[in-house]
MDAnalysis code that builds the backbone (N, CA, C; Angstrom):
import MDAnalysis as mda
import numpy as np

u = mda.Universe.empty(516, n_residues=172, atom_resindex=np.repeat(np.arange(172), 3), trajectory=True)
u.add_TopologyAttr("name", ["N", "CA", "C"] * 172)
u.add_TopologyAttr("resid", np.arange(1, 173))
u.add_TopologyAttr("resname", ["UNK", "UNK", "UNK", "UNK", "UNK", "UNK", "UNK", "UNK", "UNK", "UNK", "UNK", "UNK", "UNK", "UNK", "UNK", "UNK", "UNK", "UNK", "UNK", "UNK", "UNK", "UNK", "UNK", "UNK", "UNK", "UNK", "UNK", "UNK", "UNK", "UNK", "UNK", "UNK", "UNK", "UNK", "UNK", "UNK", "UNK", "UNK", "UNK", "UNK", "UNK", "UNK", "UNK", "UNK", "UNK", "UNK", "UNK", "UNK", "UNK", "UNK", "UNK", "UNK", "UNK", "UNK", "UNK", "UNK", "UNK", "UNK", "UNK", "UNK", "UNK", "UNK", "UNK", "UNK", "UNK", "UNK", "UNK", "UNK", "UNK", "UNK", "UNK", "UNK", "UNK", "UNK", "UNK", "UNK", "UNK", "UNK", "UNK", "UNK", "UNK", "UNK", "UNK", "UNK", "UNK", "UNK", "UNK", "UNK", "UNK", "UNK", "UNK", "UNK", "UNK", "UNK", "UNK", "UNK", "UNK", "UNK", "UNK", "UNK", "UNK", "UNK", "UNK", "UNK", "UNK", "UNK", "UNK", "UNK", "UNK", "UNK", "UNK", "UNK", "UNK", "UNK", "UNK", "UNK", "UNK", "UNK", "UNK", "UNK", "UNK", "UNK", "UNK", "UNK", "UNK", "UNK", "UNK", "UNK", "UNK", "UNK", "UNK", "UNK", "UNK", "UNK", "UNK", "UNK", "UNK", "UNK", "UNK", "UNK", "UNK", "UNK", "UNK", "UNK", "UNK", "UNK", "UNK", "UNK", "UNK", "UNK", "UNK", "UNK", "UNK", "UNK", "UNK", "UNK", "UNK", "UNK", "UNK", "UNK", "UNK", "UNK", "UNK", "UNK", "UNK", "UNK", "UNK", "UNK", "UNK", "UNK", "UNK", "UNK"])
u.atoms.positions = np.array([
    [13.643, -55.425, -50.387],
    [12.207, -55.454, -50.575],
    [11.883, -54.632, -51.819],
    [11.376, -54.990, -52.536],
    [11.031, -54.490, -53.836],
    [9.325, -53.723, -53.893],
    [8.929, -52.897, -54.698],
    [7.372, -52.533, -54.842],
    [6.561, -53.460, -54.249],
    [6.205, -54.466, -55.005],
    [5.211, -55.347, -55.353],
    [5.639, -55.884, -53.573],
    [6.233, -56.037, -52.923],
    [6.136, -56.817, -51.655],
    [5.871, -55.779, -50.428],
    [6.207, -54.325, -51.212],
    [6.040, -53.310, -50.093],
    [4.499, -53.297, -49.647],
    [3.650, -53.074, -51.312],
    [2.360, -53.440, -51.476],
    [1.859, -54.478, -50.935],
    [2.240, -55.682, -50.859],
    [1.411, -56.541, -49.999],
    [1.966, -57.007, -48.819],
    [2.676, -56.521, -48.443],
    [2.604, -55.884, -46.678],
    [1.814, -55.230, -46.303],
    [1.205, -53.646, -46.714],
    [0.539, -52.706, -46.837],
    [-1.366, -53.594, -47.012],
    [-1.196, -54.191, -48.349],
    [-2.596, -54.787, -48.196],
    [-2.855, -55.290, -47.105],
    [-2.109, -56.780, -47.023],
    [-2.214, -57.579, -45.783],
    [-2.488, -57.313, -44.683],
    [-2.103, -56.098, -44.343],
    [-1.714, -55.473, -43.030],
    [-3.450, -54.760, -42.815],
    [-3.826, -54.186, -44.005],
    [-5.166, -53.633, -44.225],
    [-6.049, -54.419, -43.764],
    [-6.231, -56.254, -44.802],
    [-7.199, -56.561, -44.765],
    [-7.235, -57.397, -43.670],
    [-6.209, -57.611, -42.472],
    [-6.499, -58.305, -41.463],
    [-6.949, -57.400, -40.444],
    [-6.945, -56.149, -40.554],
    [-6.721, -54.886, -39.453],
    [-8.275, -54.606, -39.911],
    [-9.286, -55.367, -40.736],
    [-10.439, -54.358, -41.433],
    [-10.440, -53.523, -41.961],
    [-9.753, -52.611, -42.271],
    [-9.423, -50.949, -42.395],
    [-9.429, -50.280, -40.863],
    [-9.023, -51.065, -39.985],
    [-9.026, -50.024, -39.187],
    [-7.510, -49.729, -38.928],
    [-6.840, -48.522, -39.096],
    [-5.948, -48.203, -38.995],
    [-4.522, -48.020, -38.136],
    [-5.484, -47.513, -36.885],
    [-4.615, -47.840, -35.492],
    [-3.953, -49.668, -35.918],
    [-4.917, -50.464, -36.057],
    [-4.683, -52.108, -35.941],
    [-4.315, -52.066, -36.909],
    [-4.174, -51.361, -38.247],
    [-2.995, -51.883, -39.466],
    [-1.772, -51.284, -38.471],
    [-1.712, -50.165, -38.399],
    [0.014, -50.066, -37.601],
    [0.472, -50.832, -36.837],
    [0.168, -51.552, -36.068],
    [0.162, -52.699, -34.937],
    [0.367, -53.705, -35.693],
    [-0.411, -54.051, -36.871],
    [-0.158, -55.289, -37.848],
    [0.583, -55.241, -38.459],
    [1.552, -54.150, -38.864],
    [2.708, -53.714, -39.797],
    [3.912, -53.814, -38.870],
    [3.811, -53.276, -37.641],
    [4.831, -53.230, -36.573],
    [5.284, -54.690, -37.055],
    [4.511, -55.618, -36.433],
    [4.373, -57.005, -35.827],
    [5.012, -57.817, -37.130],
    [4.729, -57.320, -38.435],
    [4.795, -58.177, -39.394],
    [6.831, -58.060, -39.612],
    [6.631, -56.310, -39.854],
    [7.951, -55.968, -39.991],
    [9.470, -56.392, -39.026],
    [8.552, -56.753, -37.442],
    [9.575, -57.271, -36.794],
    [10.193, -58.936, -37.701],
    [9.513, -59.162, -38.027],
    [9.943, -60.858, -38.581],
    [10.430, -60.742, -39.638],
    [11.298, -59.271, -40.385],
    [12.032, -59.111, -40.893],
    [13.746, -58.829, -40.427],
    [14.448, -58.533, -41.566],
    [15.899, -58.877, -41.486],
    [15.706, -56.386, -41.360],
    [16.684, -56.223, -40.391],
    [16.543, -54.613, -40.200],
    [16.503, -53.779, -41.577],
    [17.468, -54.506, -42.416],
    [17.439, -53.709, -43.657],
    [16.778, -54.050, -44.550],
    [15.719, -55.144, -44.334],
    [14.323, -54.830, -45.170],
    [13.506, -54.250, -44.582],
    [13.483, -53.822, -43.004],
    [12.769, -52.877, -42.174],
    [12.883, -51.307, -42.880],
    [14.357, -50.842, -43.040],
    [14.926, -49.840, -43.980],
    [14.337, -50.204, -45.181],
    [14.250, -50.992, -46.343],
    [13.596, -51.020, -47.441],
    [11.925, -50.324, -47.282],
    [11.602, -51.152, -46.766],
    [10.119, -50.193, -46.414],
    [9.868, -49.370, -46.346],
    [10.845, -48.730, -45.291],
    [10.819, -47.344, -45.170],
    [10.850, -46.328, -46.090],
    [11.723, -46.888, -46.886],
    [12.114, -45.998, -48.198],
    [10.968, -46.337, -48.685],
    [10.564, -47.763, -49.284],
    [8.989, -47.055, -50.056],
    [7.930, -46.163, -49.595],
    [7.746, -46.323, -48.234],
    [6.732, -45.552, -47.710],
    [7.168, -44.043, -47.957],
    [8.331, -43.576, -47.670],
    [8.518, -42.126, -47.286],
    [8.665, -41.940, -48.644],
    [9.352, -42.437, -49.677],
    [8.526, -42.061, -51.355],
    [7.542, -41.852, -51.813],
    [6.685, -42.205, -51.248],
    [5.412, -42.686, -51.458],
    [4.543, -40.592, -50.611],
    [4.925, -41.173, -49.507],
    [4.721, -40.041, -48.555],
    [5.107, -38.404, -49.056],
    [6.502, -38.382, -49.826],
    [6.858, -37.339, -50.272],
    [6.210, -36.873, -51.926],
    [6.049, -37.906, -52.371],
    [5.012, -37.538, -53.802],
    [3.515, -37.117, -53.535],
    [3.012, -37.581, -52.506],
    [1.648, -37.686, -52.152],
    [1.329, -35.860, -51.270],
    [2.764, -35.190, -51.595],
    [2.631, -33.564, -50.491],
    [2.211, -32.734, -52.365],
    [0.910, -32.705, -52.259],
    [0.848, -32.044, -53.502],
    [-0.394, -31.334, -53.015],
    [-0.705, -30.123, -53.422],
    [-1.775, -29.315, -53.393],
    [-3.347, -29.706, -53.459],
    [-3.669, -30.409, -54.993],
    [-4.728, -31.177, -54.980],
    [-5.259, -32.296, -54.185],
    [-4.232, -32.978, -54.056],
    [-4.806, -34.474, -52.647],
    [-5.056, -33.303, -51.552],
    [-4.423, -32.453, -50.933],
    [-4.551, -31.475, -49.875],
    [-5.994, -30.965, -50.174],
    [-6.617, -30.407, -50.864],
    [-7.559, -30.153, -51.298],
    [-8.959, -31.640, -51.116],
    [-8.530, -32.729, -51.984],
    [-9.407, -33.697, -51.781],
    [-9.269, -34.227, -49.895],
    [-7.825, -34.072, -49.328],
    [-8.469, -34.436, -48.100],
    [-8.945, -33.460, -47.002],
    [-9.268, -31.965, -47.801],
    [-9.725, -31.300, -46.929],
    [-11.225, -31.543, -46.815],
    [-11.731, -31.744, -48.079],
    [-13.263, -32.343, -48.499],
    [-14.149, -33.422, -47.707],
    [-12.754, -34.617, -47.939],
    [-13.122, -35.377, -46.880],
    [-12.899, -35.763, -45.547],
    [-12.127, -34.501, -45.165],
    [-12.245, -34.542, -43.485],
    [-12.868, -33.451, -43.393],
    [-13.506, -32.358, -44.007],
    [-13.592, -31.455, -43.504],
    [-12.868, -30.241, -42.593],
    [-11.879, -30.838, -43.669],
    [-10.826, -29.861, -43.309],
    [-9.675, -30.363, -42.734],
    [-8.524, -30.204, -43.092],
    [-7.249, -30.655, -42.935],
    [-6.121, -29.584, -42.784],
    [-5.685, -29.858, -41.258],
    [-4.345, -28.648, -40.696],
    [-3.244, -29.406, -41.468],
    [-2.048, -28.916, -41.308],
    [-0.625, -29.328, -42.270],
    [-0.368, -31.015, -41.223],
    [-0.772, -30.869, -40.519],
    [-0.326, -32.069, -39.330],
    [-1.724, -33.142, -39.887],
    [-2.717, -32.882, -40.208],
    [-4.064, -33.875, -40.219],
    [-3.581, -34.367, -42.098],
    [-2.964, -33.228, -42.782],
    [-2.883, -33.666, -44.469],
    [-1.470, -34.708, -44.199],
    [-0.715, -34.526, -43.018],
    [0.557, -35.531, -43.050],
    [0.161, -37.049, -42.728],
    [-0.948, -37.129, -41.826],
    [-1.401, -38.426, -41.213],
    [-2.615, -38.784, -42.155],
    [-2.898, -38.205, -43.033],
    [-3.828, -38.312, -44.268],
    [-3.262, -39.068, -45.505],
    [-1.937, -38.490, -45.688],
    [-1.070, -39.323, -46.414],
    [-1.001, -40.948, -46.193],
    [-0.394, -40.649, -44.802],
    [-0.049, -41.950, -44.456],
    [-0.694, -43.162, -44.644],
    [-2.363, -42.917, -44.062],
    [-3.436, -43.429, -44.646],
    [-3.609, -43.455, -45.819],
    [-3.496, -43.107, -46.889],
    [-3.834, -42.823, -48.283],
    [-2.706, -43.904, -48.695],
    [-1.516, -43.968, -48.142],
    [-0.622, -45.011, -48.503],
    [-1.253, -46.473, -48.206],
    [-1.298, -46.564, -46.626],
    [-1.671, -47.883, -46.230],
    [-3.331, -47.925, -47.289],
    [-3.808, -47.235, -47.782],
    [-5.319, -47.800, -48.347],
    [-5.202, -48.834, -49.653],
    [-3.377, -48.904, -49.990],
    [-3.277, -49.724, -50.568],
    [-2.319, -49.023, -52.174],
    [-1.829, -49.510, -53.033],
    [-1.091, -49.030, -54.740],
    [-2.798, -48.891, -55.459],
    [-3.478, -49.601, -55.694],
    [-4.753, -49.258, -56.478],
    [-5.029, -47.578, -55.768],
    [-5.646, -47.619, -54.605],
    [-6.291, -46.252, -54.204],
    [-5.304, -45.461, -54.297],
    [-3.715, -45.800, -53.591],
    [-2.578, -44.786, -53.464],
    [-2.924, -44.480, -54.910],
    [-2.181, -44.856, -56.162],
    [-1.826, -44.609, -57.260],
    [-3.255, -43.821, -58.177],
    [-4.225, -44.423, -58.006],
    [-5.782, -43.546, -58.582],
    [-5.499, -42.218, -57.799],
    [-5.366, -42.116, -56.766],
    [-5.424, -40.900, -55.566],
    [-4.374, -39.353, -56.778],
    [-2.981, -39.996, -56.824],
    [-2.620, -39.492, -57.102],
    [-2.897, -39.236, -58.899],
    [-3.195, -39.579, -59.277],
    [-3.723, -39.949, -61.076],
    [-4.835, -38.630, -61.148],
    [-5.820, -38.963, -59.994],
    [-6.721, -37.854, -59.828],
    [-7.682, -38.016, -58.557],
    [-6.903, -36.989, -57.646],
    [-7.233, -36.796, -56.162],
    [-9.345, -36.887, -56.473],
    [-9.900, -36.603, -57.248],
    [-11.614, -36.616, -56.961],
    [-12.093, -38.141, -57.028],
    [-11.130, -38.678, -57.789],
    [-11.672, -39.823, -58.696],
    [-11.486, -40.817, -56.942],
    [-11.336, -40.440, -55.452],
    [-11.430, -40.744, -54.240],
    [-13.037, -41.290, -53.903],
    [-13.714, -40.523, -54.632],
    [-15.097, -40.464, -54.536],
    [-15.263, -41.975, -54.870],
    [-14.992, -42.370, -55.786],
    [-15.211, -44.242, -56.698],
    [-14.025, -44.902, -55.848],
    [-12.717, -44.606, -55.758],
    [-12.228, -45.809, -54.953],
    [-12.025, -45.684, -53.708],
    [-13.132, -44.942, -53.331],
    [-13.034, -45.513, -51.335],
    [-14.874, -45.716, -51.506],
    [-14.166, -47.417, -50.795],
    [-15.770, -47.999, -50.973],
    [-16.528, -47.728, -50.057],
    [-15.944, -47.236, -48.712],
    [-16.041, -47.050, -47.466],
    [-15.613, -46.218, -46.840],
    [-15.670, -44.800, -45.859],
    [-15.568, -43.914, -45.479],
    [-16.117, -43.582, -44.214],
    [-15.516, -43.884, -43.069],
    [-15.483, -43.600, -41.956],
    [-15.315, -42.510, -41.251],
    [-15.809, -41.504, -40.846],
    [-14.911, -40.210, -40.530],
    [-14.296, -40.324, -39.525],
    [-14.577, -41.183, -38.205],
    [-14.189, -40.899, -37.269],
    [-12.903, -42.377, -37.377],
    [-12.719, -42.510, -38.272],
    [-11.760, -43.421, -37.946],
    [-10.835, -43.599, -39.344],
    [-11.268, -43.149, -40.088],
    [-10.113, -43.234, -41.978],
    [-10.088, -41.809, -42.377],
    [-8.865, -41.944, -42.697],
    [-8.418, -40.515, -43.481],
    [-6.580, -40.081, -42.292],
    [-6.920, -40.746, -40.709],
    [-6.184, -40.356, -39.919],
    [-5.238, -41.757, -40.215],
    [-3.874, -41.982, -40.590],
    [-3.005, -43.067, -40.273],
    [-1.360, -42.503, -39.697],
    [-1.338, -41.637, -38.582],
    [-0.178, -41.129, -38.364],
    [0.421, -42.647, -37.746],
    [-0.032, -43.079, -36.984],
    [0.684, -44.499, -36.788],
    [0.925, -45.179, -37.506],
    [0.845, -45.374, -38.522],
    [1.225, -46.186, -39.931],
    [2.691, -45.771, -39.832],
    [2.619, -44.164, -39.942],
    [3.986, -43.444, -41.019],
    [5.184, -43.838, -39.723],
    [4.464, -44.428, -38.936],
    [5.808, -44.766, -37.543],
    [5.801, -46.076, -37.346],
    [5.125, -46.735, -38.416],
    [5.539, -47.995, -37.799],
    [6.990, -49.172, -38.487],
    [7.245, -48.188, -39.261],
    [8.662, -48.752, -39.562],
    [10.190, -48.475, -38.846],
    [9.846, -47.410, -38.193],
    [11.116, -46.616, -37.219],
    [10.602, -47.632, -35.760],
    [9.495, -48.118, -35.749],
    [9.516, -48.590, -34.380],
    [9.787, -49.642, -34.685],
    [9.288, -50.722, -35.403],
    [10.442, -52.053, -35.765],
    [11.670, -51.767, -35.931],
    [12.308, -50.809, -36.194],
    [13.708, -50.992, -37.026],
    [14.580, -50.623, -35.349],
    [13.749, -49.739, -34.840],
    [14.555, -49.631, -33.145],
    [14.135, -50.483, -32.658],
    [12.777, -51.880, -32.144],
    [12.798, -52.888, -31.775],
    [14.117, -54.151, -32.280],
    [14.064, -53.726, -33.498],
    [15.029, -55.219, -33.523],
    [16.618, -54.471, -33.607],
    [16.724, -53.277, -33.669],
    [17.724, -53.087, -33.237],
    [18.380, -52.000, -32.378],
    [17.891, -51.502, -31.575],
    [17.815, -51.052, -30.626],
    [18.143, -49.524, -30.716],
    [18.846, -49.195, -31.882],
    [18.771, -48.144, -32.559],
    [17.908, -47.261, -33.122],
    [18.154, -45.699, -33.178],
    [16.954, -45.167, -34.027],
    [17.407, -45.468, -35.939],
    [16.507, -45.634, -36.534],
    [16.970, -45.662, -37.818],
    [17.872, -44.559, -38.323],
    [18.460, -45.242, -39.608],
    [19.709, -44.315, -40.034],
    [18.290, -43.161, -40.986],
    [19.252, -42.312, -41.451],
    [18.969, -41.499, -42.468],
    [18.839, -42.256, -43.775],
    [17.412, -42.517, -44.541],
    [16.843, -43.163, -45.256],
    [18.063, -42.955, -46.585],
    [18.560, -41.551, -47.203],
    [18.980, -41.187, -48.214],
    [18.061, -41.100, -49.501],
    [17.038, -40.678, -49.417],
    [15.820, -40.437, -50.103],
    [16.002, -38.658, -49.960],
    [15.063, -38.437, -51.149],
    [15.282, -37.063, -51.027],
    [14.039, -36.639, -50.266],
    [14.480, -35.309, -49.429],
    [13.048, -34.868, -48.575],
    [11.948, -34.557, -49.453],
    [10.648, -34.322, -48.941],
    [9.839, -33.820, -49.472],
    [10.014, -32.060, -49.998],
    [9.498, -31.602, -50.883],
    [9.390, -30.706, -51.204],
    [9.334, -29.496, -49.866],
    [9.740, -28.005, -49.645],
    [9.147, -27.308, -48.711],
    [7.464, -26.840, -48.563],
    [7.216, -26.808, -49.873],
    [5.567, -26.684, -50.444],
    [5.263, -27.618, -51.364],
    [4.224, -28.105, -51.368],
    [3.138, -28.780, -51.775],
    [3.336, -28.346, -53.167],
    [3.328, -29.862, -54.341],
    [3.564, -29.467, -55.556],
    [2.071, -29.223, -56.145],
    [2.571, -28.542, -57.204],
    [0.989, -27.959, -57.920],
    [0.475, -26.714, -57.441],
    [-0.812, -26.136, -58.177],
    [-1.077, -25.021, -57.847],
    [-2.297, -24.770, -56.784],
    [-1.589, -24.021, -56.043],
    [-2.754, -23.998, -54.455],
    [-4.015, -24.412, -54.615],
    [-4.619, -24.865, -53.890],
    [-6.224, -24.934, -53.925],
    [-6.600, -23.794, -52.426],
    [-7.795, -23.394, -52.651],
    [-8.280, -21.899, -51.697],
    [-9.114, -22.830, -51.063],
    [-9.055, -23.430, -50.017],
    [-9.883, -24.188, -48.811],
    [-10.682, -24.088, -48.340],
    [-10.678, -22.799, -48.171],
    [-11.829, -21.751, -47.598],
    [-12.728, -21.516, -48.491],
    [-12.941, -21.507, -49.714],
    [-13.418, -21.282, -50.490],
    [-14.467, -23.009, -51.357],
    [-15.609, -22.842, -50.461],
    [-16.485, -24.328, -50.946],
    [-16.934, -24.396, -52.160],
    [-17.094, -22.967, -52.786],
    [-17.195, -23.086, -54.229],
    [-16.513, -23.894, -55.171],
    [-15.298, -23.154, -54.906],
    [-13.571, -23.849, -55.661],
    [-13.381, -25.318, -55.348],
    [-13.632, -25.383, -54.124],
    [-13.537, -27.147, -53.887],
    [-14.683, -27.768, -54.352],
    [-15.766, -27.517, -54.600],
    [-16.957, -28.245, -55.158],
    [-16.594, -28.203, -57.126],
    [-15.829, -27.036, -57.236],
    [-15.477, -26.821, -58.557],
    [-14.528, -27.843, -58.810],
    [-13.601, -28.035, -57.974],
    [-12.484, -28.709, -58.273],
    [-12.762, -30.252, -57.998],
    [-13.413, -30.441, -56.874],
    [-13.661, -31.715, -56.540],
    [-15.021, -32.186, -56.695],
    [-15.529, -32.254, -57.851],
    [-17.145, -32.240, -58.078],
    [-17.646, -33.358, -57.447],
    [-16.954, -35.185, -57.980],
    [-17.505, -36.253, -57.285],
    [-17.190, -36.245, -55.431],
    [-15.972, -35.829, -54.824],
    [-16.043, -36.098, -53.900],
    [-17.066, -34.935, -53.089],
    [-16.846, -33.753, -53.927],
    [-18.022, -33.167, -52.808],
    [-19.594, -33.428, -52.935],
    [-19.640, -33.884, -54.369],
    [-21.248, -34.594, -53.969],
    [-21.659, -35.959, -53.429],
    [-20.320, -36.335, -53.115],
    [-20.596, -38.052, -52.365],
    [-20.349, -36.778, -50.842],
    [-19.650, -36.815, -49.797],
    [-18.894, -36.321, -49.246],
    [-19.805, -34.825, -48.608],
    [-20.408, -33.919, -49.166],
    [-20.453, -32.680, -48.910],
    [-22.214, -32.772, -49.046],
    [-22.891, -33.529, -50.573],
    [-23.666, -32.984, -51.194],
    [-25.038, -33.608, -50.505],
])
C-alpha cells in the first residue's frame, strides 16, 4: 500500500462515516478486513508515521485550544483524529498547527478532536484476519518528548499568542 491509497482509505472511511469518528473506525476496520494481512501491516506503518511526527509540542498546544485542554492520553487520540481528518488537514496541521482554525470546516466538541479508535483499527483487522496480534511494525518509535519547544498550557496568554486564529475562532 503506498501514500496516496493510505489517504484514500482514510478519506473514504471519513466521508461515509460523516466525520463521525467512532463510525470511521468501524469503516476502516471493515474496509481493511477485505485486504491481504500485509497490506493490513502497510497501513499500519503509514498511520503510526504519521502518528509519531504528529508528537510535537505545537499541535499539543493547538489541540489543547481546541479541546480545552488535552492530558498526554486525550493529545494521543487527538492525533489519531488529526490523521483520519484526512493528508490536506493532516499535512496543513503539521505545516502550521493555527492555520486548524481555516481547515476544520467543522468542529464538534463533543465528538472531533477524540479518534483513539481509529489508531486501533488496524491491529484489530490484522488479528481478525489473522488471528494473531500484529508483528512489530519496524518503524522507529516516537520520540520520548514532544519535538519542538514547549508550549506553557496553562498560560492563555501564550496560547492566544501562539495560536491567534484558533483561539479567536475557538476561545474568542
Amino acid at each position: 500500500m503506498d501514500e496516496t491509497e493510505f489517504w484514500e482509505l482514510v478519506d473514504s472511511t471519513r466521508e461515509a462515516a460523516e466525520g463521525d469518528p467512532e463510525e470511521q473506525a468501524d469503516l476502516l476496520v471493515e474496509r481493511l478486513l477485505q485486504l491481504e494481512p500485509d497490506l493490513v501491516l502497510d497501513f499500519a506503518r503509514h498511520f503510526e508515521a504519521r502518528y509519531n511526527r504528529a508528537y510535537r509540542w505545537d499541535l499539543w498546544g493547538a489541540a489543547w485550544v481546541l479541546l480545552d485542554g488535552a492530558s498526554d492520553d486525550a493529545f494521543d487520540f487527538f492525533r489519531c483524529w488529526l490523521i483520519a481528518q484526512g493528508r490536506e488537514v493532516f499535512e496543513g496541521a503539521l505545516h502550521d498547527p493555527d492555520a486548524l482554525a481555516e481547515l476544520l470546516s467543522d468542529f464538534d466538541e463533543e465528538i472531533d478532536g477524540d479518534g483513539e479508535e481509529l489508531g486501533y483499527a488496524a491491529d484489530e483487522a490484522y488479528e481478525q484476519l489473522t488471528g494473531t496480534v500484529a508483528p512489530d511494525l519496524g518503524i522507529a518509535p516516537a520520540p520520548s518528548e514532544p519535538e519542538g519547544t514547549p508550549v506553557d498550557f496553562e498560560n492563555g496568554q501564550a496560547l492566544a499568542e501562539r495560536f491567534p486564529r484558533l483561539w479567536d475562532r475557538f476561545k474568542g
